[in-house]
C-alpha positions as CSV (number, residue, x, y, z in Angstrom):
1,X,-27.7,-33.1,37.2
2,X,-29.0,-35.6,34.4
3,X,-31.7,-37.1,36.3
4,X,-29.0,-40.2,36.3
5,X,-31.6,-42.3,38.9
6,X,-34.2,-45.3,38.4
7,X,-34.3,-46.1,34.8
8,X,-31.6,-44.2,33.4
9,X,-28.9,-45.3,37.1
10,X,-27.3,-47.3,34.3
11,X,-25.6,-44.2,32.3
12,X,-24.0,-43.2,35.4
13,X,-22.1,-46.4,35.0
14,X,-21.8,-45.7,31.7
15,X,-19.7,-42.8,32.1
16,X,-16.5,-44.8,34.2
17,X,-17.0,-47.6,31.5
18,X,-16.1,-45.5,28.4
19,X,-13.3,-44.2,30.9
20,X,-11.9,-47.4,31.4
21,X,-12.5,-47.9,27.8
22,X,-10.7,-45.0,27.0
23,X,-7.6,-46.2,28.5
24,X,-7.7,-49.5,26.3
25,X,-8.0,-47.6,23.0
26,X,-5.1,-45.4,24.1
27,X,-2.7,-47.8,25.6
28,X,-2.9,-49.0,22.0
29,X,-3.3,-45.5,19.8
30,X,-0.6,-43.7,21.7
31,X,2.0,-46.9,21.4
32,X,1.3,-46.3,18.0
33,X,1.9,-43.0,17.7
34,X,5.1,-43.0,20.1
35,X,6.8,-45.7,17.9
36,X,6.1,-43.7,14.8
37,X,6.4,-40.3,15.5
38,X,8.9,-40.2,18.7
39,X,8.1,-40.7,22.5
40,X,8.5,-36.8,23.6
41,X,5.2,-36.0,21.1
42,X,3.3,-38.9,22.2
43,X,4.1,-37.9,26.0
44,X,2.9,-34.2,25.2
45,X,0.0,-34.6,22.7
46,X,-1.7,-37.1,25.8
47,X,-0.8,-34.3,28.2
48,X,-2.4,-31.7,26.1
49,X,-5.2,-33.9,25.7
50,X,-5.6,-34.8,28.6
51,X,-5.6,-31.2,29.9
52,X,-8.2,-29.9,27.1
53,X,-10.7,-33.0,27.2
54,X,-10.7,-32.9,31.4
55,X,-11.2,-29.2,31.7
56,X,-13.7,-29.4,29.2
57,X,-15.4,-32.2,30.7
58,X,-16.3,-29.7,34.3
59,X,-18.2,-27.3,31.5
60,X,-20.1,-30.0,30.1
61,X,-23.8,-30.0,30.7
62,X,-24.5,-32.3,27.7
63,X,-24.4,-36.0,28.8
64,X,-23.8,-37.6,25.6
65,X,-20.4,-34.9,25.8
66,X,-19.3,-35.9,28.6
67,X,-19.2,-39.3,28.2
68,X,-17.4,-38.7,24.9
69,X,-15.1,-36.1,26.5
70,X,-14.6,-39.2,29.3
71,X,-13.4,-41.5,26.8
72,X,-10.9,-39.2,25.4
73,X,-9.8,-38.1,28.8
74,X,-9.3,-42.1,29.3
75,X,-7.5,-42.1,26.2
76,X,-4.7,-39.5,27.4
77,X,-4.2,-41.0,31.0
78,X,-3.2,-44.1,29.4
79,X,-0.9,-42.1,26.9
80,X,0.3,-40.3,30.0
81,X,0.8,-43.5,31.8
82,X,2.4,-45.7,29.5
83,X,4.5,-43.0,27.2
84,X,6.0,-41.2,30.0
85,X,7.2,-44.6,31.6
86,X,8.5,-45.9,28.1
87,X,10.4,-42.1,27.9
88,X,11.8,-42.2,31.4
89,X,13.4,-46.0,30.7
90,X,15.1,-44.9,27.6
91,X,16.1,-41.6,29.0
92,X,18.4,-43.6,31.9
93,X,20.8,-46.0,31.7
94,X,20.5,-49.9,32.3
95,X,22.2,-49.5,36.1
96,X,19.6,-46.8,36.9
97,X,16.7,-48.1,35.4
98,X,15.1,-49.7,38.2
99,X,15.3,-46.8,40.8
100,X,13.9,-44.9,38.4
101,X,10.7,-47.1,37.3
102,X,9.8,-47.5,41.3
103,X,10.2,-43.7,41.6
104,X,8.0,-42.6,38.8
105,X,5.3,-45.4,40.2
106,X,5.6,-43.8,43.8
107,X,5.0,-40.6,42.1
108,X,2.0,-42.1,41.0
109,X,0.8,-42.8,44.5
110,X,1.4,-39.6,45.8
111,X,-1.0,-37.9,43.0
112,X,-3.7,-40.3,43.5
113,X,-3.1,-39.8,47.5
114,X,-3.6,-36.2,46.8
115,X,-6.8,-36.6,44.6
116,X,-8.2,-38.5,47.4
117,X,-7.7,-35.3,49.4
118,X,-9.5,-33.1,46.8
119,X,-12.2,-35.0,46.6
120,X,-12.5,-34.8,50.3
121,X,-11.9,-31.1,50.1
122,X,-14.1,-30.0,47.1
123,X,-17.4,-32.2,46.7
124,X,-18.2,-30.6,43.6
125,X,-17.1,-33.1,40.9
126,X,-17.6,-30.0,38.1
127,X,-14.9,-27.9,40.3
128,X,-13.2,-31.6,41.7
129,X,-12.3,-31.8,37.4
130,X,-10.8,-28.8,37.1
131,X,-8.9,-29.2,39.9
132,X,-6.9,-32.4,38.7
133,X,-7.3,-31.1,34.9
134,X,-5.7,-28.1,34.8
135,X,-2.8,-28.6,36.0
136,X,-1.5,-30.3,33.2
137,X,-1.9,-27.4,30.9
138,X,1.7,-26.1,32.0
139,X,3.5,-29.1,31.5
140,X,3.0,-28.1,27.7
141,X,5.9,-25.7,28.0
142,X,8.4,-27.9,28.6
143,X,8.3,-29.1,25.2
144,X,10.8,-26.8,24.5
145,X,13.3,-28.3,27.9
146,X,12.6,-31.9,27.3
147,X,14.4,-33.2,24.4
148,X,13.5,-36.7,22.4
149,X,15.0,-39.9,23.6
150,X,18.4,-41.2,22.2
151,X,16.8,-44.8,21.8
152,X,14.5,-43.9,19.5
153,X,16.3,-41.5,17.5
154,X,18.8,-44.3,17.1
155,X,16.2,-46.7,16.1
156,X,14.8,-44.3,13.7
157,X,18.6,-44.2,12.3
158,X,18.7,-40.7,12.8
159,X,22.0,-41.0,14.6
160,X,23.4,-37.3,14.2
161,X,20.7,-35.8,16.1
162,X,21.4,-38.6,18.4
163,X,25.0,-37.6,18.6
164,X,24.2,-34.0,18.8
165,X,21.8,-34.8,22.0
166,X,24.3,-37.1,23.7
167,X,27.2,-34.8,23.6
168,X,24.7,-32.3,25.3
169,X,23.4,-34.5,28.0
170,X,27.2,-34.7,28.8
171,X,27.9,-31.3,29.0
172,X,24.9,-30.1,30.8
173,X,26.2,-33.4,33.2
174,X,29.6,-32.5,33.1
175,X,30.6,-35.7,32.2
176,X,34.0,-35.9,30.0
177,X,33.4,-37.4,26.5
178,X,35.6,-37.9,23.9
179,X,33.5,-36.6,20.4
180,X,35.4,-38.6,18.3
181,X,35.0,-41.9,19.8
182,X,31.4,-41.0,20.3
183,X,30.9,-40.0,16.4
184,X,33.1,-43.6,15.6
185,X,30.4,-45.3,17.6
186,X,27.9,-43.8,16.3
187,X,29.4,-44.1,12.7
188,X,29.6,-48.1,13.6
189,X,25.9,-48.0,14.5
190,X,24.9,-46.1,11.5
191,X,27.0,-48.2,8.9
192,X,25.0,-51.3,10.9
193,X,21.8,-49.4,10.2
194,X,22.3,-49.2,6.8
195,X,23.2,-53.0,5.9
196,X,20.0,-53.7,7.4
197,X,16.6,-53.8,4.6
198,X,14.8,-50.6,6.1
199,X,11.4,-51.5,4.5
200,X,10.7,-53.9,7.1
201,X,8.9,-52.4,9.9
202,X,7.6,-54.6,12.4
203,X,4.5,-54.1,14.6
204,X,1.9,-56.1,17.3
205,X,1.3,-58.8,15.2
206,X,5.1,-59.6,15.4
207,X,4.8,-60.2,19.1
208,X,2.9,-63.7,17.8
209,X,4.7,-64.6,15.2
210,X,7.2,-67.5,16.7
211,X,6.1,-69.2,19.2
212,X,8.5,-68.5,22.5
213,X,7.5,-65.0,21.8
214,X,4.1,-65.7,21.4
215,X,4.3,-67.8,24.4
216,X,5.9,-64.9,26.6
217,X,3.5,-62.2,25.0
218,X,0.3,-64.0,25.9
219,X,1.6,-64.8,29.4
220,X,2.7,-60.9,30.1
221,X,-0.7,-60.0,28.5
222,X,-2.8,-62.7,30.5
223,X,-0.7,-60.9,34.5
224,X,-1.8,-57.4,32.8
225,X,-4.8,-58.2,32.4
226,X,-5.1,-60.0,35.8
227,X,-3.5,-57.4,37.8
228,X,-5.8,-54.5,36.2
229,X,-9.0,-56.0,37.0
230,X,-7.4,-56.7,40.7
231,X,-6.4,-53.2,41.2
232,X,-9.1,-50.9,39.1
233,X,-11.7,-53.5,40.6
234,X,-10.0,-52.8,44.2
235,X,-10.2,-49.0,43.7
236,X,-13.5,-49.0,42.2
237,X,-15.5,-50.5,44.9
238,X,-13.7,-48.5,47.7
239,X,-17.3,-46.7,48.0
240,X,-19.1,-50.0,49.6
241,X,-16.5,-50.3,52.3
242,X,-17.5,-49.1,55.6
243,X,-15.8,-46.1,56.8
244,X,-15.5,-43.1,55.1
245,X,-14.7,-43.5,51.5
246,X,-11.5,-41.0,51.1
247,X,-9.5,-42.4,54.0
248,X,-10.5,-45.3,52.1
249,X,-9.0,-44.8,49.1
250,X,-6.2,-42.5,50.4
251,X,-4.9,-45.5,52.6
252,X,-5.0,-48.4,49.7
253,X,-3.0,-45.8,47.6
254,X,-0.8,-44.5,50.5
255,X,0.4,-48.3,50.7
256,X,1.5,-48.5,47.2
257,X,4.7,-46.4,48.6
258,X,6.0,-49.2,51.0
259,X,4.9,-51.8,48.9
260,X,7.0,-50.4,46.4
261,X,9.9,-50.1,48.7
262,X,9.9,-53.9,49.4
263,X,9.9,-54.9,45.5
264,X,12.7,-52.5,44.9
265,X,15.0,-54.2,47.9
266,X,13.7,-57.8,47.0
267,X,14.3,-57.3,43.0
268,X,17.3,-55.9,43.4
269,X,18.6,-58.9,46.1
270,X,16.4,-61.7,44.2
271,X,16.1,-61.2,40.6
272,X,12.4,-60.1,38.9
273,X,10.6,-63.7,38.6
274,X,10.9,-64.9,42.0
275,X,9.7,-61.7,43.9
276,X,7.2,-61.4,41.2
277,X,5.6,-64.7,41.2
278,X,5.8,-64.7,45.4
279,X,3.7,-61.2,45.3
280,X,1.4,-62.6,42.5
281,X,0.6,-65.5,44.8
282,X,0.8,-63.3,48.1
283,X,-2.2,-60.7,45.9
284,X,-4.2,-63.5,44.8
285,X,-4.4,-65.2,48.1
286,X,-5.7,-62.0,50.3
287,X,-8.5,-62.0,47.4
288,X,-9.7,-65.1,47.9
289,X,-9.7,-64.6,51.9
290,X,-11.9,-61.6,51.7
291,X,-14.5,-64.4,50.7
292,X,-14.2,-65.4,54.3
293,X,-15.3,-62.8,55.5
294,X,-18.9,-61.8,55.9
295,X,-20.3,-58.9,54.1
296,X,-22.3,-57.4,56.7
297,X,-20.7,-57.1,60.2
298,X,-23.2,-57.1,63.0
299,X,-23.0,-55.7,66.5
């Protein structure tokens, strides 16, 4: 469409770059914004973003727009991503928090399972966009069902609205709570609040500011960064395997769902390092054996 061939192949590259790009800036902007101005708006504005900026994108027959509109949609995935898992872990309790981190991740599978059969279905990528675009549009009206989490109201100190939602997640639940030893609580936790200095607000560069948390920060930050070059560098060169490229790709994310499985059972039995460490190792060695392994494979 853009003539993207010979001298100009590079901008085709160009476009998945400010993608990737995309999702840095937002893991950072919408961490920002959720801390400041509540996880339920930072979950919606990246939905309705993401919605608006990918639908867009299929109309697009400016390159320079598309790129940009790329790098926005980028930005809202990683809002999407990282927001909603943030929301769902403060929306559950400590016993159920587990089951429901593996869930949401196998959820994650299963869409990019399904893109793989859209893509196979609808070769078009204009069409193929607003296929897996505009579906989010209608997730903006549950803004209205899905309430704000009771962590983060807490943390804000606004405790009464926090009350006011935890005695409704409790009647919707039919769970029997006492209100007055739930307003004593959170009377406890407010009168805590308040003995505190609320002008100091902490932010990133507190993660480095002793050393056993800058220690643990740099390590987490280092696996991250490890284990998204492993996997975005895995999915991304799925097109110079042999075969057909969407069984491909629809059987490297179809075995996300067992793999999940297993860490769920072994976590659960074993603790988080152990089986953590053992499937870092496990990941890093099956790299290094693909070098084994010529790159052409002749009759």
């Amino acid at each position: 469409q853009w003539d993207l061939i010979c001298n100009r192949a590079h901008l085709k590259a160009l476009t998945q770059a400010m993608y990737m790009a995309g999702l840095l800036v937002g893991s950072l902007v919408f961490s920002a914004v959720s801390d400041r101005f509540g996880r339920r708006i930072g979950v919606f504005i990246s939905i309705a973003l993401l919605a608006v900026c990918g639908t867009t994108s299929g109309f697009s027959n400016c390159l320079s727009l598309f790129i940009l509109l790329r790098f926005v949609t980028g930005m809202a995935n990683a809002g999407c991503l990282l927001v909603r898992y943030v929301f769902c872990m403060e929306l559950i309790s400590i016993n159920h928090r587990t089951a429901v981190g593996f869930l949401t991740n196998i959820f994650v599978s299963l869409g990019f399972d399904m893109l793989s059969l859209l893509a196979y279905l609808i070769r078009d990528y204009q069409y193929l966009l607003l296929a897996v675009s505009l579906p989010a549009a209608p997730l903006v009206l549950f803004w209205g069902v899905i309430p704000e989490t009771p962590r983060w109201l807490i943390a804000q100190n606004r405790l009464d609205e926090a009350h006011k939602l935890l005695m409704d997640f409790a009647s919707k639940n039919q769970v029997s709570v006492d209100p007055a030893h739930l307003h004593h609580v959170i009377q406890v936790v407010k009168t805590a609040e308040l003995r505190k200095d609320m002008t100091q607000k902490y932010g990133f560069l507190d993660l480095l500011r002793t050393q056993k948390l800058r220690k643990r920060t740099l390590i987490m930050g280092f696996n991250w960064f490890v284990n998204a070059v492993v996997f975005f560098g895995l999915n991304l060169n799925v097109k110079n395997l042999g075969g057909n490229m969407y069984l491909n790709f629809f059987i490297m994310c179809i075995i996300e769902i067992p793999g999940a499985l297993i860490c769920w059972f072994l976590i659960g039995r074993y603790g988080r390092r152990v089986p953590y460490a053992a499937f870092e190792i496990i990941g890093g060695t099956a790299c290094m054996l693909v070098l084994a392994f010529p790159k052409t494979h002749s009759k």
